[in-house]
Chimera marker file (.cmm) of the C-alpha trace (Angstrom):
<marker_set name="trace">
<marker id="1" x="0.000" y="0.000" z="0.000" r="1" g="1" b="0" radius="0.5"/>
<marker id="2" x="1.047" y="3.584" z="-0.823" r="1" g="1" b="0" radius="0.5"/>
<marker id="3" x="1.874" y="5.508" z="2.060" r="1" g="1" b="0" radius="0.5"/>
<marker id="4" x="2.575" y="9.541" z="1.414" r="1" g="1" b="0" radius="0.5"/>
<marker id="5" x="5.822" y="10.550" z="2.796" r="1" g="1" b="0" radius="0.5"/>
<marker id="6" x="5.832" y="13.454" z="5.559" r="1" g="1" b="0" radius="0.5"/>
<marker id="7" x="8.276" y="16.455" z="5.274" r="1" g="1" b="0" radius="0.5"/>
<marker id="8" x="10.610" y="17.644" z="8.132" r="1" g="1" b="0" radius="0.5"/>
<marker id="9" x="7.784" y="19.919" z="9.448" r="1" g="1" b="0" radius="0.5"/>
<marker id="10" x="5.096" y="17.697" z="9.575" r="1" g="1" b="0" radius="0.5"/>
<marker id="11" x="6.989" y="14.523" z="11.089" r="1" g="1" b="0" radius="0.5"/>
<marker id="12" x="8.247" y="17.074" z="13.617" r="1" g="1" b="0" radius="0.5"/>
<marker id="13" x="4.855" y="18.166" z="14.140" r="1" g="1" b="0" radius="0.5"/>
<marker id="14" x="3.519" y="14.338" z="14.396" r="1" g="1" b="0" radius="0.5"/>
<marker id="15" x="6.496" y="13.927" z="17.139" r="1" g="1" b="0" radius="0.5"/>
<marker id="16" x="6.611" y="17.100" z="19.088" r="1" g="1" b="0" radius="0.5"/>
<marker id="17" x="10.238" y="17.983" z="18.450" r="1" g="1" b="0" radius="0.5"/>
<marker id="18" x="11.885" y="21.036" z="16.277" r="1" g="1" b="0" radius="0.5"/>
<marker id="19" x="12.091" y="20.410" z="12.909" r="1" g="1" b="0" radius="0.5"/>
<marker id="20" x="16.158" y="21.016" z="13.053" r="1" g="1" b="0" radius="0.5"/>
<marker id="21" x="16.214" y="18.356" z="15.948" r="1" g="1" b="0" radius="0.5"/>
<marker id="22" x="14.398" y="15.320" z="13.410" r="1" g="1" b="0" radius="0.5"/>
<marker id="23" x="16.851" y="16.758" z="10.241" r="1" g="1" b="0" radius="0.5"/>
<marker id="24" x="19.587" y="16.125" z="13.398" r="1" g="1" b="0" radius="0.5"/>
<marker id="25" x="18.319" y="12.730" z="14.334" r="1" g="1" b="0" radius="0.5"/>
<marker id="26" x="17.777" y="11.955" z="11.003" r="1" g="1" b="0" radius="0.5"/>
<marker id="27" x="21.716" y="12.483" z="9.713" r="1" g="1" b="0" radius="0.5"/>
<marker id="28" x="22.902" y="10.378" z="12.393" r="1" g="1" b="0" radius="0.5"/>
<marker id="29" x="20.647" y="8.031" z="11.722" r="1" g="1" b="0" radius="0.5"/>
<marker id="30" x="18.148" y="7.444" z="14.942" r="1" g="1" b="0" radius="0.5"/>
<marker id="31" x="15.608" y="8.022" z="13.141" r="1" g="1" b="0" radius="0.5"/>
<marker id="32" x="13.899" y="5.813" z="10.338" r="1" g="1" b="0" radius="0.5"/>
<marker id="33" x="14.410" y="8.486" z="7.507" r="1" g="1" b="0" radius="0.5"/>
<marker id="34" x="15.028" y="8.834" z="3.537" r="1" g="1" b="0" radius="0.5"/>
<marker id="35" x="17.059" y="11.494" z="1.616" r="1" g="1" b="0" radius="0.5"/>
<marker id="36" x="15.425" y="12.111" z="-0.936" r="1" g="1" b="0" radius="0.5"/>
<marker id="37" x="17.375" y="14.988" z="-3.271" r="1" g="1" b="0" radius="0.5"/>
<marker id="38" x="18.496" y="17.817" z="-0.695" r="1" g="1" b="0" radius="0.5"/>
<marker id="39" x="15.831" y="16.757" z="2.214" r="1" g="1" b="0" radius="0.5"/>
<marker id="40" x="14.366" y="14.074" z="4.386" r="1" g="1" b="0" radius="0.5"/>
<marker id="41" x="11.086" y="12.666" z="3.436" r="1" g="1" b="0" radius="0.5"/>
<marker id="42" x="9.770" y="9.830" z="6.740" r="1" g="1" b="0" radius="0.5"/>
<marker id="43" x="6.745" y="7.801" z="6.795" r="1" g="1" b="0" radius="0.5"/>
<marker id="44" x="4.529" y="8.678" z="9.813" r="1" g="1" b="0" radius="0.5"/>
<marker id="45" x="3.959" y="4.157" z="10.576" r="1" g="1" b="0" radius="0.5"/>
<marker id="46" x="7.682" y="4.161" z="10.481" r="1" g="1" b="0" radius="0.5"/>
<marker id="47" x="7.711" y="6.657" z="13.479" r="1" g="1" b="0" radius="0.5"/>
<marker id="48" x="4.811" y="5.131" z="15.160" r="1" g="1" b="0" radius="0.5"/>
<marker id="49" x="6.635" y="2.106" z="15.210" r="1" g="1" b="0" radius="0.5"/>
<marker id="50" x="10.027" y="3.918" z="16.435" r="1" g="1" b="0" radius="0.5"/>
<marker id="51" x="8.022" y="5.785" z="19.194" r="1" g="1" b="0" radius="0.5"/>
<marker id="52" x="6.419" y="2.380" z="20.121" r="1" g="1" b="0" radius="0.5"/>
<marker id="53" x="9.873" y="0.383" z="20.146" r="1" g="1" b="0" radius="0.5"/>
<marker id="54" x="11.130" y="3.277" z="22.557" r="1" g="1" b="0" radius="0.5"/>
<marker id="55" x="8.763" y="3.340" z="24.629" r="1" g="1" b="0" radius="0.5"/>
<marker id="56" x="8.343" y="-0.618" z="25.115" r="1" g="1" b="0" radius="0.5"/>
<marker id="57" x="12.418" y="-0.434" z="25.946" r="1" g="1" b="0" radius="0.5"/>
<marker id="58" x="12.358" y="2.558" z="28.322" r="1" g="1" b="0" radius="0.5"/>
<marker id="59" x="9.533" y="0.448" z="30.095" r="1" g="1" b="0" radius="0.5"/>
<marker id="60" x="12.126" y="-2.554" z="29.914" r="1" g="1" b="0" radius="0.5"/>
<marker id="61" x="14.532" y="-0.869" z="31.651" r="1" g="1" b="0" radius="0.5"/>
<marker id="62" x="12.769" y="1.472" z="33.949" r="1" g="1" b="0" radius="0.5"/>
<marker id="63" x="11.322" y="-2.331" z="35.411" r="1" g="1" b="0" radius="0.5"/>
<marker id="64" x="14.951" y="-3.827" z="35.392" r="1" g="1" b="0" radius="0.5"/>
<marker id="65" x="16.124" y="-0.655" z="37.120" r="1" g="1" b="0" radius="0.5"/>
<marker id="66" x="12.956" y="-1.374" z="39.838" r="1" g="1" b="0" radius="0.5"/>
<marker id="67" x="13.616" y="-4.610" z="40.236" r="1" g="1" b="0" radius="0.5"/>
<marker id="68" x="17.549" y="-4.567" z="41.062" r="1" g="1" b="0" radius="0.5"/>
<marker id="69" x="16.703" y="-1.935" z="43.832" r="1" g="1" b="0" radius="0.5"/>
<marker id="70" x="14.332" y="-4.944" z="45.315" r="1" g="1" b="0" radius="0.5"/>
<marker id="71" x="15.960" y="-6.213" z="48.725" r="1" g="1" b="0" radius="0.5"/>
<marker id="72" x="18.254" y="-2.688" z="49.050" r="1" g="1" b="0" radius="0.5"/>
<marker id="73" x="17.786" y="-1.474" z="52.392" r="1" g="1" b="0" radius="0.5"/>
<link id1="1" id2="2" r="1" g="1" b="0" radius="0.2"/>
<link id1="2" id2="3" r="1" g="1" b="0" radius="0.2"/>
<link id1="3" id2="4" r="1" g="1" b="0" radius="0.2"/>
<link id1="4" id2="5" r="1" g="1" b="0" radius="0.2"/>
<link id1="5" id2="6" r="1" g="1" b="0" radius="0.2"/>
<link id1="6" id2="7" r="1" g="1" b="0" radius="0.2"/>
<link id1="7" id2="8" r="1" g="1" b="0" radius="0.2"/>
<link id1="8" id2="9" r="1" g="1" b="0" radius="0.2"/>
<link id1="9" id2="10" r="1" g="1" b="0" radius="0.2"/>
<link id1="10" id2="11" r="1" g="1" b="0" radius="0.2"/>
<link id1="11" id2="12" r="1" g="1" b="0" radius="0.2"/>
<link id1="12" id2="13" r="1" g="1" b="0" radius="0.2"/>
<link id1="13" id2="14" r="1" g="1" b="0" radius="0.2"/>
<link id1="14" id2="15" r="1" g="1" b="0" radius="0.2"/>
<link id1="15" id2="16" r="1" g="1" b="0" radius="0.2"/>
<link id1="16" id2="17" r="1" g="1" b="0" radius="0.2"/>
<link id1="17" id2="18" r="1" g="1" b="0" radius="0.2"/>
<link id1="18" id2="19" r="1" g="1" b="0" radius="0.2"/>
<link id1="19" id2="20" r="1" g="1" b="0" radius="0.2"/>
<link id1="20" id2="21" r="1" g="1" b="0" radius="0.2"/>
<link id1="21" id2="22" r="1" g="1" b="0" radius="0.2"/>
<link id1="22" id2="23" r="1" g="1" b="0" radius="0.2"/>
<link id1="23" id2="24" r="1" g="1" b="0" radius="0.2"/>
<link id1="24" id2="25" r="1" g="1" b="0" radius="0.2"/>
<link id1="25" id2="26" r="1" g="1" b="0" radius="0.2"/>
<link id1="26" id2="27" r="1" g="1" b="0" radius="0.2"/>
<link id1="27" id2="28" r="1" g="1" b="0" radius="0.2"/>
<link id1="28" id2="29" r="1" g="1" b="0" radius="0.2"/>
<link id1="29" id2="30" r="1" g="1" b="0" radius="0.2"/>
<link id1="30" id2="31" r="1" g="1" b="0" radius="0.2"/>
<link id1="31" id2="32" r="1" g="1" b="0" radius="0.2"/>
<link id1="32" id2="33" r="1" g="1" b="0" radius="0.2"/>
<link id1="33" id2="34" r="1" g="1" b="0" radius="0.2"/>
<link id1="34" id2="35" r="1" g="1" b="0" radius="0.2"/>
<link id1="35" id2="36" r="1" g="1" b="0" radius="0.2"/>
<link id1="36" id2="37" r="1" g="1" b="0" radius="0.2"/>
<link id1="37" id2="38" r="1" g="1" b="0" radius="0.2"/>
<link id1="38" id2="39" r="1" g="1" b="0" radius="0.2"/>
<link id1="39" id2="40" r="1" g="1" b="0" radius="0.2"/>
<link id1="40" id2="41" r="1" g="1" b="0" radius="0.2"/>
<link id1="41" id2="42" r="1" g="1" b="0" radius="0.2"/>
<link id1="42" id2="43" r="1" g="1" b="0" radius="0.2"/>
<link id1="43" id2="44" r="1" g="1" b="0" radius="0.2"/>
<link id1="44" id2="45" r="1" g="1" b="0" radius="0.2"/>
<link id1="45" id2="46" r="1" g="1" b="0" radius="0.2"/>
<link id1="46" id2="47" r="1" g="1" b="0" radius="0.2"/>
<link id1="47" id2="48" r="1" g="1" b="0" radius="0.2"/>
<link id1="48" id2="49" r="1" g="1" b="0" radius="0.2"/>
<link id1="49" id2="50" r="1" g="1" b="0" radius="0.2"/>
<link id1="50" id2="51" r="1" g="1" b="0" radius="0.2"/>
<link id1="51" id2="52" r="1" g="1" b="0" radius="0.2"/>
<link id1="52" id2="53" r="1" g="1" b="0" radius="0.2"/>
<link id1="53" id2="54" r="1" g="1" b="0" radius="0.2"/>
<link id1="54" id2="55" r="1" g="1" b="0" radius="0.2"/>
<link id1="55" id2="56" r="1" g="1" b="0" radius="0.2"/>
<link id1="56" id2="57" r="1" g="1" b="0" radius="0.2"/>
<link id1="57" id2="58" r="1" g="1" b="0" radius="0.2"/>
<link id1="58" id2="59" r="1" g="1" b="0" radius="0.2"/>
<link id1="59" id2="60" r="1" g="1" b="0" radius="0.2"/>
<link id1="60" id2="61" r="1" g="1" b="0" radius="0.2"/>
<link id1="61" id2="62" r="1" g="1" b="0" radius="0.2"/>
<link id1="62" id2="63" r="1" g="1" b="0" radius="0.2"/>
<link id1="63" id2="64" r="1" g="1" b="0" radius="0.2"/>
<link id1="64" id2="65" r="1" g="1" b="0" radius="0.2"/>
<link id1="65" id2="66" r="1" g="1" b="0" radius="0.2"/>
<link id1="66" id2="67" r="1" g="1" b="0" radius="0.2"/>
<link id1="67" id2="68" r="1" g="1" b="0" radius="0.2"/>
<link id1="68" id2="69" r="1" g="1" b="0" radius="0.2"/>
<link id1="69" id2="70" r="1" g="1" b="0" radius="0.2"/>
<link id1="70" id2="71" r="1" g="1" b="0" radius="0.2"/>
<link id1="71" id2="72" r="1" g="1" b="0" radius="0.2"/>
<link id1="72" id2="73" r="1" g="1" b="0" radius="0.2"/>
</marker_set>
């Protein structure tokens, strides 16, 4: 299926950062992102599914981090 790609603005918009912070993420390559020409085109299920995976990991660690305090006085 054809998804429309979003521009720096409006995948910034969808994520609640600065536009310059996504371009930023997006060179160094946190970010699912594609170059296309002189700018960075991203698919807003690709960043769903990036927000999703970082969330489910901070969880992951955030109950490690619980649990290895468990028995310290």
């Amino acid at each position: 299926m054809f998804e429309p790609l979003l521009n720096d603005e409006e995948a910034a918009a969808l994520l609640g950062i600065h536009p310059k912070t996504l371009q930023r993420m997006a060179r160094k390559g946190e970010i699912p992102a594609y170059r296309v020409r002189r700018s960075w085109k991203y698919r807003a299920s690709e960043l769903d599914n990036w927000l999703r995976s970082r969330a489910h990991s901070q969880r992951q660690s955030a109950a490690f981090c619980v649990e290895s305090l468990k028995g310290v006085p």
